[in-house]
N, C-alpha and C positions, 0 to 999 in steps of 0.2 A: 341228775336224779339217780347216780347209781348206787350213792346209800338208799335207797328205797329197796333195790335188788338184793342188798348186801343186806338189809334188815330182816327180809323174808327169809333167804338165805340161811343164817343164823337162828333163826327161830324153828327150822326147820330142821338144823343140827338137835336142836335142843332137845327137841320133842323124837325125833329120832334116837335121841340119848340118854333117852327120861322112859319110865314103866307109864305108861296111863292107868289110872285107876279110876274107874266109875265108883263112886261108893253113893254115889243117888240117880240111881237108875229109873228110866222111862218107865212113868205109871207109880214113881212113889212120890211120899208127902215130903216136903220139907221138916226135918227136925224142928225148929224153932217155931216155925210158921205152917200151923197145920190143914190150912186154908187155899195154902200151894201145893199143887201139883205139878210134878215134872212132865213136861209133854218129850223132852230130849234127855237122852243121858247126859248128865253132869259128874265131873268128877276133878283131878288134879295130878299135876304130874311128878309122881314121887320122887323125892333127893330135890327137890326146887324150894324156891322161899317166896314170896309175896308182902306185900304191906301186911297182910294179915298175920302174920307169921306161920301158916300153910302153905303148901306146896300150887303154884301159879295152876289158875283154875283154868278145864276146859268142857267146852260143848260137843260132844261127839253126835254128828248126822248120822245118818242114813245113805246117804250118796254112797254108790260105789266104790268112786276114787277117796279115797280116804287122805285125803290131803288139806294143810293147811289152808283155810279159804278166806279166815278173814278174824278181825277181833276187835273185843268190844273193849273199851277207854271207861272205866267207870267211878264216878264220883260218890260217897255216902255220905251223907250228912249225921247220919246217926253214929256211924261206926268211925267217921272223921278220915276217912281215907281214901287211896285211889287205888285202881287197880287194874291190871286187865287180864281177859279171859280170850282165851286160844278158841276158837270155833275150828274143827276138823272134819270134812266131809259131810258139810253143812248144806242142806237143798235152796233155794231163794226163799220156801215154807218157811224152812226152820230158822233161817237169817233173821225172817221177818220176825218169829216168836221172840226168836231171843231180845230183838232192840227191842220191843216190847215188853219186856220181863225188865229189861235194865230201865223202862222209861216209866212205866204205869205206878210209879210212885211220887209221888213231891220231894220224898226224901232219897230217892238216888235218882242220877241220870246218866246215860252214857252213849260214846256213840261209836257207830260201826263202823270200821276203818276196812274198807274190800284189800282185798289181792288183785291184781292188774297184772 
């Protein structure tokens, strides 16, 4: 299993070598979706690419250690894509919201891959 170490690893260079940008910051609405509110800062890490054609998305905690802690695998049925999202000093709260946010739809679903 030492591609498992060597995958955190790497992901870890990444985001250490990438700007985080919140641009939907804790307490705002969703642009598209006015119905949603952010309970965590979301945002993405600039110079990166995604399915989406945006910059690979992330969840920024609270926790102190401000460290990779885990990511979400997610599937859309609307948008026809996959994708995954960087959780970063993320509390077991905020773990819980976010599978939550990726699960309480019919039309996407996703799941949380922990750090070990």
């Amino acid at each position: 299993m030492e591609y498992n170490i060597e995958f955190w690893n790497v992901l870890d260079s990444l985001v250490q070598e990438s700007e985080v940008v919140i641009d939907r910051p804790k307490g705002t609405v969703h642009p598209k979706y006015p119905d949603f509110l952010y309970e965590i800062d979301y945002g993405y890490l600039r110079g990166t690419s995604s399915m989406d054609g945006s910059g690979i998305d992330i969840w920024k905690g609270t926790d102190k250690e401000q460290k990779i802690d885990a990511i979400m695998c997610t599937i859309d049925l609307i948008k026809k894509d996959s994708e995954i999202k960087i959780l970063i000093g993320c509390t077991e709260e905020e773990k819980e919201k976010i599978y939550h946010i990726h699960n309480d739809s019919a039309n996407m679903k996703g799941v949380l891959i922990r750090r070990f």
